[in-house]
Structures are given as C-alpha cells and as structure tokens.
N, C-alpha and C positions, 0 to 999 in steps of 0.2 A: 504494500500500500504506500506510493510516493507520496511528499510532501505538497501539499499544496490540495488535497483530496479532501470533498466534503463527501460525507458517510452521511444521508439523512437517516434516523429513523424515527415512525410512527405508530405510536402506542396504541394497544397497551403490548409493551414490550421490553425485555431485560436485556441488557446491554454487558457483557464481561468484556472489561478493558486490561489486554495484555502490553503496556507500553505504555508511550506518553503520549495523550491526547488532550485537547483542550475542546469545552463546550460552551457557548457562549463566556470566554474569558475565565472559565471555571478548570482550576486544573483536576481533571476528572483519571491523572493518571494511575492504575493498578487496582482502582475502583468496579464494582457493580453499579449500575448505573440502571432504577425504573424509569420508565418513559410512560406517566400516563396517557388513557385512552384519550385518542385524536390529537394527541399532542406529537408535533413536529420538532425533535430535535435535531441543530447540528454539531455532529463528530469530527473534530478536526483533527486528525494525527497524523503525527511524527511519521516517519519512513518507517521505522522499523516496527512499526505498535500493529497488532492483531486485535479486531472485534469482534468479540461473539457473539451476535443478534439473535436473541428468540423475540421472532417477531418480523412488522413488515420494513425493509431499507431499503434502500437505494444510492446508488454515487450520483450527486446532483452538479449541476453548473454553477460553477464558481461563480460565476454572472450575476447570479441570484439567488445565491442558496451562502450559508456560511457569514464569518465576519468581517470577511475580508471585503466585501460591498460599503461595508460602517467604518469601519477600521479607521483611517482620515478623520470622519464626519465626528467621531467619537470623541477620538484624541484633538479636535479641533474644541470643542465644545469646554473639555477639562480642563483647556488652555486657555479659553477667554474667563472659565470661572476663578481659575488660578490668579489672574489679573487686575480679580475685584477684592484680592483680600479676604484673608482665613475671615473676618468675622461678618461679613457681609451676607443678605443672601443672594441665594443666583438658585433661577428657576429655569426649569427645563419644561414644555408643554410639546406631547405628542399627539398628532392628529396624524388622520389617514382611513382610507376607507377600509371597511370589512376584510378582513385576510391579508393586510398589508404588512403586517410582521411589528407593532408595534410593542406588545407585549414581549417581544423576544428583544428587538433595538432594547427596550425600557432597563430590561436585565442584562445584555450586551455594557449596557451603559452604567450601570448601578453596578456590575464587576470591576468592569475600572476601575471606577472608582472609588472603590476599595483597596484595588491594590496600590492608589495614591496617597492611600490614610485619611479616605474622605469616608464618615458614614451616609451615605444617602438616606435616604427619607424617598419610597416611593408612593403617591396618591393616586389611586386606581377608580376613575371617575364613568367606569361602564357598568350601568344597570342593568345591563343585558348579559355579558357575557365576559364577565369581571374576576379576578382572580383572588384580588384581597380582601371579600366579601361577598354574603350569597347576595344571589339576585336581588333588584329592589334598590340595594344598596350599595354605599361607596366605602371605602376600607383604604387605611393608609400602615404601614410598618415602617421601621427604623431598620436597616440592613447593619450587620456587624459580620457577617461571613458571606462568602459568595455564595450563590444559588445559580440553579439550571431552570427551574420553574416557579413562575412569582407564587404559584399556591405554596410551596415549601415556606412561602415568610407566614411570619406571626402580626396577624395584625392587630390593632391595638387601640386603634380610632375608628368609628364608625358614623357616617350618618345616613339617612331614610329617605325615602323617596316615594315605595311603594307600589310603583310602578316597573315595567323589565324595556319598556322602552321612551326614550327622552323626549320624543315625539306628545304635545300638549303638554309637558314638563319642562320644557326648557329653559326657564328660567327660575324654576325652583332647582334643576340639575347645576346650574350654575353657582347659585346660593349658597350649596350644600358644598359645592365644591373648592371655592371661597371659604369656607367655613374648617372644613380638611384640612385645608394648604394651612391656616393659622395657626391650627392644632398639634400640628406636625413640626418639634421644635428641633429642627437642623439647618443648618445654614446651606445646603445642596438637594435641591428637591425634585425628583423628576416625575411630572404628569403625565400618566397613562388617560386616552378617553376612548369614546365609543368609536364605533365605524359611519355614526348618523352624520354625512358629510351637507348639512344644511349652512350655504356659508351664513346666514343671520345669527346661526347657535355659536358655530365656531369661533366668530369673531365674540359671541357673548361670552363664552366658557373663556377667550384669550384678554379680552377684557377683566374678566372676574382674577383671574390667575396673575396677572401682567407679568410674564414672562421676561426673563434676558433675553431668553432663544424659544423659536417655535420653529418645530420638526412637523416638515409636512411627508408623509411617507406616500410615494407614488410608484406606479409606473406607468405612470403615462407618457407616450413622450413628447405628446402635446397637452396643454393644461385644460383639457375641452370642459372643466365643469368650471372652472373661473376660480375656483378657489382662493389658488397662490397669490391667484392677482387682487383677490378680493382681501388677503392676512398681510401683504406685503405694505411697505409704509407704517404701521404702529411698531411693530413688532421686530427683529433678526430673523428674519426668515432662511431655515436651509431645507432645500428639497432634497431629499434623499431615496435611495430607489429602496421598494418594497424586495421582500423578500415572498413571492407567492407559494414557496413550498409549502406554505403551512396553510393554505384551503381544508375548512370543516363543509361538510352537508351540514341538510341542515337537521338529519338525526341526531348526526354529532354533537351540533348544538344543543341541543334538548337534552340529548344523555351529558354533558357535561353541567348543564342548568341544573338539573339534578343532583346529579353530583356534588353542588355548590351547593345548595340547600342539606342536604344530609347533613355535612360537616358541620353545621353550625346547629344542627335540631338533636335534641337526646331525648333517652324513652322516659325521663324525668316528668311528673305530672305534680303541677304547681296549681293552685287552688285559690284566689284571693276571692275576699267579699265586694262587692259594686262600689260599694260605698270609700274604700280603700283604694281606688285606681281610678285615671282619666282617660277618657280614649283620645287619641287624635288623627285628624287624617289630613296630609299634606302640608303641617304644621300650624294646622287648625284644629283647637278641643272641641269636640264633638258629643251628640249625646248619647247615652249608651242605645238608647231605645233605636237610632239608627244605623245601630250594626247590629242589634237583634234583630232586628227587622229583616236582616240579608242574609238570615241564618246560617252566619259565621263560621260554621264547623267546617276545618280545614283550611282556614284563612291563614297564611304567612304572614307573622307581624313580629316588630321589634319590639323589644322591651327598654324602658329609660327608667334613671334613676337619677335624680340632681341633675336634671338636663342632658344627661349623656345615655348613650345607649350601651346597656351592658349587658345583654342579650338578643335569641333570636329565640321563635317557637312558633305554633302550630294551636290555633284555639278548637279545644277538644267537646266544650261543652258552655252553654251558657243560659244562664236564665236572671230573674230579676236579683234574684240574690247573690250568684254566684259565675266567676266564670274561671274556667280551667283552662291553663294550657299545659302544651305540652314538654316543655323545658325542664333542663337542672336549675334557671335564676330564679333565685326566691325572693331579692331585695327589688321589686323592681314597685313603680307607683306610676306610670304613663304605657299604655299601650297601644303603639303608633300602626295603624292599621292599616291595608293594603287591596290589592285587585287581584291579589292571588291564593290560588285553594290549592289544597296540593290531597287528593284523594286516595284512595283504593291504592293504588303497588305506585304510589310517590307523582301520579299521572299530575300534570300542570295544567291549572283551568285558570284564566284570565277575564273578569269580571269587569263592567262597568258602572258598576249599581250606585258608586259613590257620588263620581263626576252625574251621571244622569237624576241624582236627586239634588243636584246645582250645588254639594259641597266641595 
C-alpha cells in the first residue's frame, strides 16, 4: 500500500491497523479502529502499514477523498488564528450543502489543533443530522484528545429547538446557536451547521456566530446557487472542495437519527406531579392542558433545570396529576417539548399539532 493512498471505509465496520496510519489527523497507528454505520472514514497510510477491513472499503481519489484536499485550507486557518493572540477568540463557521464533508473538515480541523496545544471547542448546530446531540437539538464539547468521529466527544452544553429541521425555525436555530457559541468557554471554536443551504439562514446563522472565517464547502465549480457571493463581503470567506465520499441515503439517515436518540434516552422512568414542572415549546411556557391534549405518549422532549438543559426523554404517560417520563434525570423542573414521537421499535413520527394550534 504506497504513500499517498486513501483507504475509505464504511461502517458498520472494524478496521485492524498493522503500521502507521493517520485518520482525519488522528494517529490511529497499531490500533482497532470501529467505523460506525454509514459513516465514511479516511485511512491514510504509511507504505508499509497493512489494513484489515471487516467490512465495506475502497481506494478513493485523492481529488476528493482524504486530507490532503484541506491540508492548506486547514493549516491556513491555525495561522490566521495564531495571529490574533493566545487570549482572543477566533471562530470558525462551517457551511455547505448535505454530504459535503463538513462534519469530517470540522474534526480534520479540531485534530490540528490539538496537536498545536489549542483545545477546540466544537458547536454542532444541525437539528437534523447532528453528532453532539440527539435530534431537535444542538450540542457543543471541549476536545482535549483527538477523535475520528464527532459522536466519540462528550458533550456538555445543550440547547432545544424541537424541531429535526431548521426550515420555519430559523431564527430560533440561530438564537440557540448564539446562545452555544457563548456557552462554550474557549478561545478556538469551530461551527458545524446543517446542509439547509437557504442563503437568508446562512447569512443569519453567520450573523449570529460573527465568525473570523467562514468555510463554504463545495463542489461546484460554478457557484450556480449564489451563495458565496451572497456570504462574501461581511465575512473571510474560503471555499473549499467537498469531500462527496461520504453520501448517506436516506435510510441511512433515519437509522442514524435513531441512533442519536437512543444514546441520550435510558429505561429510567421518572415521575413528577403537574404542579412541580412547566412545559414549554419553542421557548414559550405553555399550558399543560395543551400537550394533553396531543396525547403526548412518545413525545421527545428535553429536560431543564436553572435554565439549562440537563437531560433528554420520552413522555411515557400523563394525566392531570401526573406525568412520566422516560429518563434517569430526576432534578429536572421545565419540560421543553417537541414534534416528535418516537413509537413501537424506536419508529420516528413528526407532528405539527403545536405550530397549527398558532403556539
């Protein structure tokens, strides 16, 4: 296997690394390496290093596959942050459309710079198909070791939304996401967002954010949606090429949607009185009697406490007295409520009964 060789592989698959290789800036040499399902990683090794895939790979084009597309773009980035002074901040905001490889640049970028004794801070601002928080919602961590996959970070800030797409959200998705970036106390912070390329959002989320630098990820090699030309002027704008190996169907979608949701829900069943808890929706208090009324059972909702969100669950039961969910948080006193029911074998139902009763 020469030098210079992108090895992709896509999960679900185990990877036994005989040599030295490197995965998104991760030294993953002599390592087992999991590769969750529908995830596309790239394998970069040494001449001499051997991979043993259980599972599906292929050797990709360097063109588009690997770090070597970012490599530059990357180490440019470190060096204009380097510029502004260890106590400053310097933000990074990534856009680009669906399957453009943002989530992988994001960690590309967040390995770096680590190995420059920077801890990043990454804020993951997609309600749809998000990595540092389930659906709904937006999720921020502190990096202190490298990673392969943003799910591996531990996140640690959360905010609500409610919603799995930003579409008649969008300036509540911005809000929240403002709200993240403040929360998130590092002086190097890189913004993950969705693939919803509406340039009015864009420029609102890059408004919200005020970025040093905005990463537009394409491959176009004409700018036919306007975008660039519509971000360029407030902002540092670098266009950077997509990385397409990493295309989901859109089962894939849905089995990882799920996925995201699991991880955060447990067979915990927590119990409060009515009168002990507020509901809200959209960061509006609401009445109870208006989500009994949409017979709730199976609703995905956040839990807060002193303003933050310190859980997630599953409302299992409720009546005028009482309502259950399904969670280990017991400390919780706000129950921020949603459009989504998640039924029978985990199946995702998306409701509109909130917005249609004009809250």
């Amino acid at each position: 296997m020469g030098t210079g060789v992108v090895w992709m592989v896509r999960g679900p698959a185990i990877v036994r690394v005989i040599g030295k290789c490197h995965v998104l800036g991760m030294d993953v040499s002599q390592h087992t390496i999991r590769v969750r399902a529908a995830k596309a990683l790239p394998f970069e090794p040494d001449k001499e290093c051997k991979l043993d895939v259980q599972g599906e790979s292929w050797i990709a084009d360097t063109m588009n596959a690997g770090t070597s597309i970012w490599r530059e773009i990357a180490e440019g980035i470190l060096s204009l942050r380097g510029n502004t002074g260890p106590a400053r901040m310097f933000t990074v905001l990534i856009v680009g459309a669906t399957d453009t490889g943002k989530s992988t640049f994001a960690t590309y970028l967040a390995n770096l710079a680590l190995k420059r004794g920077i801890a990043p801070g990454i804020i993951d601002g997609d309600i749809g198909q998000g990595d540092l928080a389930p659906p709904s919602a937006l999720g921020a961590a502190v990096l202190h070791e490298p990673i392969i996959d943003l799910r591996d970070a531990s996140a640690c800030i959360f905010e609500f939304v409610g919603s799995i797409t930003p579409a008649g959200s969008e300036r509540l998705v911005a809000q929240k996401l403002k709200s993240l970036l403040a929360r998130t106390s590092v002086d190097f912070k890189i913004v993950n967002t969705d693939g919803y390329l509406d340039p009015f959002y864009k420029r609102m989320l890059a408004s919200a954010v005020s970025p040093n630098v905005l990463v537009y990820l394409t491959g176009l090699d004409d700018d036919d949606d306007g975008l660039a030309a519509d971000l360029s002027g407030s902002w540092k704008l670098i266009i950077a090429p997509s990385s397409w190996q990493a295309a989901k169907t859109h089962s894939d979608r849905i089995a990882r949607r799920i996925e995201q949701y699991m991880r955060y829900i447990t067979t915990g069943l927590v119990s409060k009185k009515m009168h002990n808890v507020r509901f809200q929706y959209r960061n509006r208090f609401i009445h109870w009697h208006s989500v009994s009324a949409l017979d709730p059972r199976g609703m995905f909702v956040a839990l807060g406490s002193r303003r933050r969100i310190v859980g997630f669950g599953i409302i299992e039961s409720m009546d005028q007295q009482h309502v259950s969910i399904r969670t280990d948080v017991k400390d919780f006193s706000t129950i921020q409520t949603s459009e989504i029911r998640l039924r029978n074998n985990h199946e995702e139902r998306i409701t509109g009964f909130f917005r249609a009763q004009g809250h």
